[in-house]
MDAnalysis code that builds the backbone (N, CA, C; Angstrom):
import MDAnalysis as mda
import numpy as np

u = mda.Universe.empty(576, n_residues=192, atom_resindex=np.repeat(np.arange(192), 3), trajectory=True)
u.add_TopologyAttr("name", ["N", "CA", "C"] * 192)
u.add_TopologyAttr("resid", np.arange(1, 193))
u.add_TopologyAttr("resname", ["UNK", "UNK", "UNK", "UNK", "UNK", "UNK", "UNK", "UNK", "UNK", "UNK", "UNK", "UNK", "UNK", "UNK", "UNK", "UNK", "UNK", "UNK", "UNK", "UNK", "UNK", "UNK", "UNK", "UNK", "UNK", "UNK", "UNK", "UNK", "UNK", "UNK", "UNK", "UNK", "UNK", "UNK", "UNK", "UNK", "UNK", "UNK", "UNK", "UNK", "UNK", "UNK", "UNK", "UNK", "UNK", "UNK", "UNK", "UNK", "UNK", "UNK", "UNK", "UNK", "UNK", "UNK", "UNK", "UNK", "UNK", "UNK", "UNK", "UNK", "UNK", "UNK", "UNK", "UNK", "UNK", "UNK", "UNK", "UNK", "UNK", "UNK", "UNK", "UNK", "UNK", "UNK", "UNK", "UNK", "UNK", "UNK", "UNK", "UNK", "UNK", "UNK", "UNK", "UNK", "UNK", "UNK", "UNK", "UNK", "UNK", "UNK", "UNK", "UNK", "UNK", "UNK", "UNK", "UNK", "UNK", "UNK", "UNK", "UNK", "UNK", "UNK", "UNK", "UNK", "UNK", "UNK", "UNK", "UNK", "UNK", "UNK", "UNK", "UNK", "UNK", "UNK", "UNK", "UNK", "UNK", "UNK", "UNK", "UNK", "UNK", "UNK", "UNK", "UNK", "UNK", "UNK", "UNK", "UNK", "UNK", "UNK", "UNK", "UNK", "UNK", "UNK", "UNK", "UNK", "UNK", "UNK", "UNK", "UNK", "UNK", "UNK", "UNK", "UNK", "UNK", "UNK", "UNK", "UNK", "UNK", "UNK", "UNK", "UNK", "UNK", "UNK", "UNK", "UNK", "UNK", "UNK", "UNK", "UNK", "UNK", "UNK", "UNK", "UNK", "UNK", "UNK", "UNK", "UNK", "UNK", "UNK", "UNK", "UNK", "UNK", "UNK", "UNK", "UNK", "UNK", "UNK", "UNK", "UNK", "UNK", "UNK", "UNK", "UNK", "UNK", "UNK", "UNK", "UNK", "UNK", "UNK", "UNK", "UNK"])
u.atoms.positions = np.array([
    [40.924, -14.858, -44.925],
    [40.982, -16.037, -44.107],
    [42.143, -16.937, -44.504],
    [42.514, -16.336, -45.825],
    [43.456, -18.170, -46.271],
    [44.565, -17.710, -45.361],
    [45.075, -16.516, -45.141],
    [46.374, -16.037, -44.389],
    [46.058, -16.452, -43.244],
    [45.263, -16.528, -42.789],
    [44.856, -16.737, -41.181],
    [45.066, -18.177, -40.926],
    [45.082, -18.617, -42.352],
    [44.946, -20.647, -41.973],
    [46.231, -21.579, -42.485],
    [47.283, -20.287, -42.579],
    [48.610, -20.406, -43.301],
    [49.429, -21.001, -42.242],
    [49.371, -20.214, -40.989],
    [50.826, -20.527, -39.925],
    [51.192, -22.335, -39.836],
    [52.027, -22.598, -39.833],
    [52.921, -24.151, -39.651],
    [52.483, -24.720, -37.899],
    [53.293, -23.688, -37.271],
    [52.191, -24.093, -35.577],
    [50.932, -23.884, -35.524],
    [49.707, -23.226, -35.720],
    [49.046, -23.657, -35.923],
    [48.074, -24.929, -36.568],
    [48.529, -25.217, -37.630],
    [48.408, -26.528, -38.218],
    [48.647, -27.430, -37.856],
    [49.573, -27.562, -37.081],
    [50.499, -28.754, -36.658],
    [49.747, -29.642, -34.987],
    [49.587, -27.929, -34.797],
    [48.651, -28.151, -33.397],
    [46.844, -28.393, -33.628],
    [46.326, -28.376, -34.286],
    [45.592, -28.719, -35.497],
    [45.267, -30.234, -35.421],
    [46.569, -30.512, -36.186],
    [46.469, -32.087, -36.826],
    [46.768, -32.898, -35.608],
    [47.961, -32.631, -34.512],
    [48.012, -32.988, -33.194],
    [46.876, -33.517, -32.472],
    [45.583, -31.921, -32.582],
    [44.256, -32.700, -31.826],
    [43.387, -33.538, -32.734],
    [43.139, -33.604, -33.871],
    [42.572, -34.385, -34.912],
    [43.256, -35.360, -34.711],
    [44.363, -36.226, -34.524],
    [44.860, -37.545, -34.440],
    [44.244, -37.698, -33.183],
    [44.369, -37.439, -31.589],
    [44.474, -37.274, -30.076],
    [42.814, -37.305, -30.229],
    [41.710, -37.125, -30.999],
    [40.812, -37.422, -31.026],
    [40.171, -38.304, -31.746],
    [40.797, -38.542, -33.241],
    [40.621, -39.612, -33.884],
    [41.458, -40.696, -33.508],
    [42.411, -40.838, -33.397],
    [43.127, -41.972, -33.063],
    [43.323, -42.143, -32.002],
    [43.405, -41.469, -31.068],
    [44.328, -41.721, -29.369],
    [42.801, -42.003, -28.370],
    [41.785, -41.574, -28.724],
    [40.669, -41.603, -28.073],
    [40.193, -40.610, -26.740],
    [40.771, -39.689, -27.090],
    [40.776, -37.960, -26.313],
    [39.395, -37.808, -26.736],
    [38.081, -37.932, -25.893],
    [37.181, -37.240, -26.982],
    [36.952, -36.151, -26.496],
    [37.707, -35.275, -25.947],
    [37.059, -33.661, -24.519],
    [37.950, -32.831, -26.349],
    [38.760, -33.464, -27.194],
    [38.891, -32.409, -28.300],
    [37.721, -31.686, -29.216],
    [37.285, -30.988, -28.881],
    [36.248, -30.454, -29.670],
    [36.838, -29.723, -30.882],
    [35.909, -29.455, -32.004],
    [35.824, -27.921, -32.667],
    [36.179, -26.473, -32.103],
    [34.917, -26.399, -30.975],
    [35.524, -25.309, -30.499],
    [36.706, -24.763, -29.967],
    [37.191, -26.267, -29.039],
    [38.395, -26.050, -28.301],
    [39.741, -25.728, -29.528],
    [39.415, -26.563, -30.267],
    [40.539, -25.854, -31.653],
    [40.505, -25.040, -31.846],
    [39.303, -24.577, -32.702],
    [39.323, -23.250, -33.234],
    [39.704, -21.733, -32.084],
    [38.981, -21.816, -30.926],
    [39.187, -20.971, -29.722],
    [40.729, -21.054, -29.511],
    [41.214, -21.895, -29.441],
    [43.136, -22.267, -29.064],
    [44.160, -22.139, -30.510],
    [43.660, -22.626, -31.319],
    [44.339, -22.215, -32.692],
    [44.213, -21.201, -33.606],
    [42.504, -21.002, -33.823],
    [42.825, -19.908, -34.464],
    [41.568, -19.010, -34.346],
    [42.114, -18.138, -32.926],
    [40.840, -17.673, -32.683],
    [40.083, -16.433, -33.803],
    [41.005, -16.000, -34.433],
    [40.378, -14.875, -35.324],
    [39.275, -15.434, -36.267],
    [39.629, -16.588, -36.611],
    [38.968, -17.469, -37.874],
    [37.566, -17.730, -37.240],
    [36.090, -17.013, -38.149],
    [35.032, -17.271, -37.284],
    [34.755, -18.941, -37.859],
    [33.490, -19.405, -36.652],
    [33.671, -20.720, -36.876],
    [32.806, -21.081, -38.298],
    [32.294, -20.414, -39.066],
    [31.609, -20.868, -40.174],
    [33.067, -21.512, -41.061],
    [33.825, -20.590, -40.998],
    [34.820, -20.841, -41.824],
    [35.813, -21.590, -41.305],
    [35.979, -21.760, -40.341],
    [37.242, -22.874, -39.728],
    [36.256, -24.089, -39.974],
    [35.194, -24.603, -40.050],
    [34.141, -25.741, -39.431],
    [34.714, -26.715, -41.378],
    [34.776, -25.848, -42.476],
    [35.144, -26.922, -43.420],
    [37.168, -27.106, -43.364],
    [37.693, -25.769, -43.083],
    [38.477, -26.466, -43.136],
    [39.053, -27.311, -42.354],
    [39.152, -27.511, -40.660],
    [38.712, -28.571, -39.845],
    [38.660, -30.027, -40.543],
    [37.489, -29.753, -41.207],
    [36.920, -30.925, -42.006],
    [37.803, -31.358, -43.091],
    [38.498, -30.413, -44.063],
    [39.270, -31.055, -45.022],
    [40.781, -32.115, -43.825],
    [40.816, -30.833, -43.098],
    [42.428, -31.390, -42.651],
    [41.715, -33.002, -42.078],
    [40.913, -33.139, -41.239],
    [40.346, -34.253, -41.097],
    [40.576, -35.231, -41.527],
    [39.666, -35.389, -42.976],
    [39.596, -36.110, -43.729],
    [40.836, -36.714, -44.235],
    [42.329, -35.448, -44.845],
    [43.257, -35.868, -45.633],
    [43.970, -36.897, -44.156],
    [43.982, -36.393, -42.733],
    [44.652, -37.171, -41.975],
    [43.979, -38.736, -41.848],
    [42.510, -38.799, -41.805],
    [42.640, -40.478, -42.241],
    [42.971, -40.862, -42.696],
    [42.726, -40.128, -44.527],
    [43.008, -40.713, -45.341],
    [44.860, -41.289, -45.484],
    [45.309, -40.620, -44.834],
    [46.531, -41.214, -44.920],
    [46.917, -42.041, -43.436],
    [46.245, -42.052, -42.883],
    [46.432, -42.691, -41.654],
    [45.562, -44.500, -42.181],
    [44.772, -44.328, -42.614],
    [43.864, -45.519, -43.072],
    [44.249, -46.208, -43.929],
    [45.651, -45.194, -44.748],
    [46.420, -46.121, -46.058],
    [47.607, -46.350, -45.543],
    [47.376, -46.331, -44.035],
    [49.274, -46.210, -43.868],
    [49.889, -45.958, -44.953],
    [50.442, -44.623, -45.176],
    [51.385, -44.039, -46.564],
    [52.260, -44.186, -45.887],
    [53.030, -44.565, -46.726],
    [54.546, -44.897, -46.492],
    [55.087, -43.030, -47.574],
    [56.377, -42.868, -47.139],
    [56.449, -41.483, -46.818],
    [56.606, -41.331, -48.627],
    [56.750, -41.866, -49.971],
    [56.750, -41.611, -51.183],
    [55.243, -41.502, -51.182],
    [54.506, -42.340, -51.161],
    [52.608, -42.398, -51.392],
    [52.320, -40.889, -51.005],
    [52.900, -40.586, -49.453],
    [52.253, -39.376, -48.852],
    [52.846, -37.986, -49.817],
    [54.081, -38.087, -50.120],
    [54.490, -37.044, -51.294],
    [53.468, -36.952, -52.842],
    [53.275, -38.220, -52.912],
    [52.236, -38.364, -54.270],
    [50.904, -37.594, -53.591],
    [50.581, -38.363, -52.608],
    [48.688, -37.779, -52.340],
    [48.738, -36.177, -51.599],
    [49.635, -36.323, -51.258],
    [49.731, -34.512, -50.754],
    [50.214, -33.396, -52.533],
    [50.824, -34.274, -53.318],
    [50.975, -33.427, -54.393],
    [49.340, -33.391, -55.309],
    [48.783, -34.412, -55.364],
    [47.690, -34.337, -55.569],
    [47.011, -33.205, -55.032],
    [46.592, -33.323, -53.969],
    [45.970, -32.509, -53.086],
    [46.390, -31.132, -53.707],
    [47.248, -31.026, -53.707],
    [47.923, -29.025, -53.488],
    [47.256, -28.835, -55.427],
    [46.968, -29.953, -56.051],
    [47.146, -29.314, -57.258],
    [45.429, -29.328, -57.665],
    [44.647, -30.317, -56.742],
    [43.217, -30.303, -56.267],
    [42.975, -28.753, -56.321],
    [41.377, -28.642, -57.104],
    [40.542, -27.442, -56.531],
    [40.055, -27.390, -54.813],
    [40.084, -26.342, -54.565],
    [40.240, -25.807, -53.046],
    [40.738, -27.424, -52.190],
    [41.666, -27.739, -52.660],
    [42.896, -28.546, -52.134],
    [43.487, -27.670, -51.016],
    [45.050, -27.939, -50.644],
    [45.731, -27.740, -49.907],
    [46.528, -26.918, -50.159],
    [47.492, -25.941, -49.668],
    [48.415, -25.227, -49.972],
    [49.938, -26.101, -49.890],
    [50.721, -25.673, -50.483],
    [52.164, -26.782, -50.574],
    [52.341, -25.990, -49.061],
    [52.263, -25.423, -48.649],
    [52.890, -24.751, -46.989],
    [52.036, -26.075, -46.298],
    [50.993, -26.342, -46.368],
    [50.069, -26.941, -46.024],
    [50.803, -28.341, -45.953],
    [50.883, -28.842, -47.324],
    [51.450, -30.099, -46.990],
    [52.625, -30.262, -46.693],
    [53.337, -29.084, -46.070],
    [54.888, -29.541, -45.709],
    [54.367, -30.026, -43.992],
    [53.468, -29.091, -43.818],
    [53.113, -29.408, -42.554],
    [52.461, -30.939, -42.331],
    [51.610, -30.952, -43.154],
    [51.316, -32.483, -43.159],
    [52.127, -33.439, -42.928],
    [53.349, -33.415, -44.246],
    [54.242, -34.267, -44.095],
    [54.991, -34.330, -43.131],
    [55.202, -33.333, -42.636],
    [56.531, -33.165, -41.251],
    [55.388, -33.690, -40.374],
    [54.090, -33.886, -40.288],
    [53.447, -34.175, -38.604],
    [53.169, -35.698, -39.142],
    [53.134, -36.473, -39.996],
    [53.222, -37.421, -40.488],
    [54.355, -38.074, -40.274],
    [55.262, -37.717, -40.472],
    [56.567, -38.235, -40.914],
    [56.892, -38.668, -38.835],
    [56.611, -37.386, -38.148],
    [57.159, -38.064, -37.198],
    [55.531, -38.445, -35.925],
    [54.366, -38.797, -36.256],
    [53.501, -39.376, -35.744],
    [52.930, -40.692, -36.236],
    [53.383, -40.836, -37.208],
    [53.510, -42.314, -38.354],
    [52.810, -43.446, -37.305],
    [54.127, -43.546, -36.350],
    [54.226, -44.987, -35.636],
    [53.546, -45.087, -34.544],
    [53.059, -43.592, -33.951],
    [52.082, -43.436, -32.736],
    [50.641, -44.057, -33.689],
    [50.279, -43.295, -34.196],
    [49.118, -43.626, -34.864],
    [48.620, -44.663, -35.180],
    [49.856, -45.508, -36.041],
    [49.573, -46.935, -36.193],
    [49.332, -47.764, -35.166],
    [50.441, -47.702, -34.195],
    [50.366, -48.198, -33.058],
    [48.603, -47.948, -32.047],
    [48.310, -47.331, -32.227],
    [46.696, -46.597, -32.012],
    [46.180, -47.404, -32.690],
    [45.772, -47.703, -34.318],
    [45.189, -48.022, -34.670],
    [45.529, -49.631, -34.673],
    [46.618, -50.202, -34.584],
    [46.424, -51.655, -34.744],
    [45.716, -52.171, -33.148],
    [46.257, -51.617, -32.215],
    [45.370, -51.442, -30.922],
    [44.363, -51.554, -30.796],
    [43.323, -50.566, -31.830],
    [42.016, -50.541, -31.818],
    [41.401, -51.236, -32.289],
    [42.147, -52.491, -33.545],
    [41.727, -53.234, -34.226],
    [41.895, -54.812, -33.717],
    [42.561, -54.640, -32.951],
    [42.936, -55.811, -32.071],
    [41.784, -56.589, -31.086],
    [41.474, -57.419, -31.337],
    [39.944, -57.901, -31.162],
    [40.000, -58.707, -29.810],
    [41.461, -59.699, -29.891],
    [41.597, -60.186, -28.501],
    [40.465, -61.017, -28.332],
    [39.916, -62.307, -29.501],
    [38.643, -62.928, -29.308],
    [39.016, -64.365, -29.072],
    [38.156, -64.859, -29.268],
    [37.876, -66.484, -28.466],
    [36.893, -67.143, -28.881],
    [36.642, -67.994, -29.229],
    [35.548, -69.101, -29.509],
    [34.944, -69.465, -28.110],
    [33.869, -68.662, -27.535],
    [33.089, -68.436, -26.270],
    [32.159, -69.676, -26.451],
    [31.513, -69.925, -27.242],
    [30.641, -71.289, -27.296],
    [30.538, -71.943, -28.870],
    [30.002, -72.542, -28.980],
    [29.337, -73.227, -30.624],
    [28.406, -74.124, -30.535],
    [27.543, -73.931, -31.261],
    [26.203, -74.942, -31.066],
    [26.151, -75.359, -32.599],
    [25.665, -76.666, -33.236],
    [25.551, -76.965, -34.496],
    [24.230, -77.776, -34.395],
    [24.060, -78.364, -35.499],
    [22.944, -79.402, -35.611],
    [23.059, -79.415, -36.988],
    [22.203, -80.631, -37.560],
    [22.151, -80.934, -39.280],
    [20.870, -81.441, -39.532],
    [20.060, -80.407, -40.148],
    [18.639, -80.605, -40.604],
    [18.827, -81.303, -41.765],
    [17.870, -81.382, -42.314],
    [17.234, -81.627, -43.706],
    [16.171, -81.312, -44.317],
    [16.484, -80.952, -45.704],
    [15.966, -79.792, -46.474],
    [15.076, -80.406, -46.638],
    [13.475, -79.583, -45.863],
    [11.796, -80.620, -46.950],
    [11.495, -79.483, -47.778],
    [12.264, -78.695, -48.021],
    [12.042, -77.622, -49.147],
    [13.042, -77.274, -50.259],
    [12.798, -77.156, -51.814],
    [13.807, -77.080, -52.718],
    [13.239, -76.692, -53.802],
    [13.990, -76.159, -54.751],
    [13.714, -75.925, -56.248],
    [13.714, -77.163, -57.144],
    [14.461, -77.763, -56.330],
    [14.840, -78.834, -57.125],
    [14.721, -80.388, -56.123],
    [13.609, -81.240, -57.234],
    [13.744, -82.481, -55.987],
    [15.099, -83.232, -55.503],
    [15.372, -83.154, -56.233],
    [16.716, -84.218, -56.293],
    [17.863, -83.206, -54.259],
    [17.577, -82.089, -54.475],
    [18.002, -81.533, -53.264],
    [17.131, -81.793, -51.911],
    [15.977, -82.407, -51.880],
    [15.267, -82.629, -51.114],
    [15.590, -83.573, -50.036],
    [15.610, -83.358, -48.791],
    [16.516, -84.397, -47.682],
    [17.860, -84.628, -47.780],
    [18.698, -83.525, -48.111],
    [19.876, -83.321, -47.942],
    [20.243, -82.800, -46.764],
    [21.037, -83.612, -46.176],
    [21.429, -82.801, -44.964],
    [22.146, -81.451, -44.752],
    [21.810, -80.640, -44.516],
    [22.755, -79.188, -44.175],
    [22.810, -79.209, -43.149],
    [24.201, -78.420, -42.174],
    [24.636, -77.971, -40.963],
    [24.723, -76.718, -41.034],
    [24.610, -76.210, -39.418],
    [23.779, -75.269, -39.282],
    [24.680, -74.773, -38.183],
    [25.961, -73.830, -37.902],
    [26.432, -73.783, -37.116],
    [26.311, -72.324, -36.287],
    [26.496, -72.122, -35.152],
    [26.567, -71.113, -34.570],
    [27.800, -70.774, -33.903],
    [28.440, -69.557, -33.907],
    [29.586, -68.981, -32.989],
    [28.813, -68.217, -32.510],
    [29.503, -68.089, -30.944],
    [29.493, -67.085, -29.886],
    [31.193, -67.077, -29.927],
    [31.612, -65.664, -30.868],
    [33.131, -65.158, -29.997],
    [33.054, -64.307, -29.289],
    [34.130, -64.025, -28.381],
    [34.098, -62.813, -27.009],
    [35.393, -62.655, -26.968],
    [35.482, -61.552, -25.630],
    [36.746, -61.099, -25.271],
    [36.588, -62.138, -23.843],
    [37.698, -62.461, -23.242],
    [37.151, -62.228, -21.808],
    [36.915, -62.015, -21.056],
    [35.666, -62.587, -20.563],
    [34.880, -61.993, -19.520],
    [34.175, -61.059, -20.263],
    [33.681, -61.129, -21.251],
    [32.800, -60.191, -21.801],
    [32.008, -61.212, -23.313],
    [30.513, -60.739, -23.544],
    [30.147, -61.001, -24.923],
    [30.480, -60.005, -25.651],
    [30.873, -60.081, -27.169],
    [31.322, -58.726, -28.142],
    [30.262, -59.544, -29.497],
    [29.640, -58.364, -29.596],
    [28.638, -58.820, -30.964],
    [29.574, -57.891, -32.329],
    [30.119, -58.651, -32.940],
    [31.066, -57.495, -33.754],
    [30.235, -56.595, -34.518],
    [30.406, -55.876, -34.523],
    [29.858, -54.469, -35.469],
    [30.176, -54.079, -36.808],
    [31.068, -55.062, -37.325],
    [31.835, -54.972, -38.754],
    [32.061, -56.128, -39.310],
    [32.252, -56.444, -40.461],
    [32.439, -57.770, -40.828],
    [33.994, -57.890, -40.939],
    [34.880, -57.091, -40.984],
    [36.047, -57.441, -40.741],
    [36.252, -57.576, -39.450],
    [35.613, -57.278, -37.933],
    [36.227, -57.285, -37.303],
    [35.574, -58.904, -36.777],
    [34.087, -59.257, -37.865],
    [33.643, -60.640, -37.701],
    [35.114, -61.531, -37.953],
    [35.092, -61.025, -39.536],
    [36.279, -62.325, -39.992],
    [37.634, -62.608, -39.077],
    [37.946, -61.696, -38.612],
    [39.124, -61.172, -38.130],
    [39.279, -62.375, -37.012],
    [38.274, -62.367, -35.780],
    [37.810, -63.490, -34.792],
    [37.475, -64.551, -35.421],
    [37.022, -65.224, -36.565],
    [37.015, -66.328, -37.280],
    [38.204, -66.647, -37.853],
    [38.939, -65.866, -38.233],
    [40.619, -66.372, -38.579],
    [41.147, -66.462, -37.067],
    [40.625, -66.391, -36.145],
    [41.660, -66.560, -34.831],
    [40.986, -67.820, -34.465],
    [40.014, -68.099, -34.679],
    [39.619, -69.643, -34.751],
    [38.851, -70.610, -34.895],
    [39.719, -70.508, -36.392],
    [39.391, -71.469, -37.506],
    [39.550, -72.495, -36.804],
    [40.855, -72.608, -36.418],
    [41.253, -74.074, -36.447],
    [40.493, -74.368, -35.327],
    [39.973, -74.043, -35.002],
    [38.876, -74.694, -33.447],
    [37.419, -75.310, -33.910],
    [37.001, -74.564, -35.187],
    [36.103, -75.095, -36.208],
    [36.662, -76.239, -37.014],
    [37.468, -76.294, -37.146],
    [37.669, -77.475, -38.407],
    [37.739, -78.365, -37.855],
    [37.686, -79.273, -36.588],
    [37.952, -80.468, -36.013],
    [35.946, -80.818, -36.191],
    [35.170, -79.431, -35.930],
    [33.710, -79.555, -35.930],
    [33.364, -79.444, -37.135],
    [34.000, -79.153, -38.043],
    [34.168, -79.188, -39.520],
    [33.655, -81.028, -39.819],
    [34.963, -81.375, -39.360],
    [35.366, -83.078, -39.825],
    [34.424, -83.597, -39.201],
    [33.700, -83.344, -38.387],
    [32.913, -84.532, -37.207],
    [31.107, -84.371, -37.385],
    [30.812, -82.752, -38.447],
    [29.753, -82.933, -38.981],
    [30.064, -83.294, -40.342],
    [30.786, -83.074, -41.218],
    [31.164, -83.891, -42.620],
    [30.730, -85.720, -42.522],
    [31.278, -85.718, -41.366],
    [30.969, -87.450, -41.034],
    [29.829, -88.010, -40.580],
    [29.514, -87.542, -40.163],
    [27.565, -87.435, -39.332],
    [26.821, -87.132, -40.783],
    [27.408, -85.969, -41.146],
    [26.606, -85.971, -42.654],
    [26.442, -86.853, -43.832],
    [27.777, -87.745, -43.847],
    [27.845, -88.870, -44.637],
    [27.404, -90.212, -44.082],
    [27.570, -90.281, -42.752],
    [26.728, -91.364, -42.305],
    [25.165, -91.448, -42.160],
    [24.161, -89.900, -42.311],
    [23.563, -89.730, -42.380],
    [22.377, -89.910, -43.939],
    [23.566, -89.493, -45.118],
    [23.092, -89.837, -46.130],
    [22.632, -91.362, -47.022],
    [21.361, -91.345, -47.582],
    [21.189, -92.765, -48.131],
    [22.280, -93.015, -48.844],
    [22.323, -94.294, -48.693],
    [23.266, -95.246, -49.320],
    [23.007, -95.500, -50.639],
    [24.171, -95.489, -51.568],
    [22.882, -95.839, -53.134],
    [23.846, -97.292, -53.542],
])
């Protein structure tokens, strides 16, 4: 099998549909359709991990954006890895790397691109009748809520970076509600 999983076009066409499905958002790329189009001799028990390695090493360098020295380091790694890569292997890597770099990224900053908005905010400022400690007792806390979106749409984020990400786009729309419960809160507190 390892001869069978050697050829450069094959591989290349390989890593082609592994990006076009991981990154480009093709999802009609299957397993089968690879293995059946690339390498049909290879039965699928045995194409199904390596599939999986090439996979993996293409996030992994797609997710670190390697800049093209890193990718010489982690592909030399690799080749010197148990059931690692073959150096034929990573020339191919590097050459489908070297010139899909900027598609990919371009894919992925795309996908990460949130395009959000401060859709509503609701606040209020209770006070604590519960504490460990008395002295914290009837302190005012605020209590704020975001609704961000795209528009014309609600988006409940699914990640906490892609939370923070819409909270760094606006902050500054909070901090004016920042200053105006800080002040409610201090006008609220006893006087000593």
């Amino acid at each position: 099998m390892a001869g069978e999983l050697e050829g450069a076009k094959p591989l290349s066409g390989l890593l082609s549909g592994l990006a076009q499905d991981a990154f480009h958002g093709y999802p009609g790329i299957t397993e089968e359709l690879l293995r059946s189009q690339l390498y049909p001799e290879v039965p699928p028990e045995e194409f199904r991990p390596f599939m999986a390695k090439m996979k993996g090493i293409l996030k992994s360098i797609a997710s670190a954006d390697m800049d093209f020295n890193q990718l010489e380091a982690f592909l030399t790694a690799q080749t010197k890895k148990q059931g690692g890569i073959t150096s034929d292997q990573a020339a191919v890597i590097s050459k489908f790397w070297k010139s899909h770099k900027t598609k990919i990224r371009e894919s992925l900053m795309n996908q990460s691109r949130w395009d959000s908005g401060l859709r509503g905010l609701s606040w209020r400022v209770d006070g604590k009748s519960q504490s460990r400690h008395s002295a914290q007792m009837h302190t005012p806390v605020a209590i704020m809520e975001l609704e961000i979106g795209k528009s014309g749409q609600n988006v409940t984020p699914d990640s906490e970076s892609v939370f923070r990400a819409g909270l760094r786009d606006t902050a500054w729309q909070a901090r004016n509600l920042n200053f105006c419960v800080w002040s409610l809160m201090r006008s609220r507190s006893p006087k000593s």
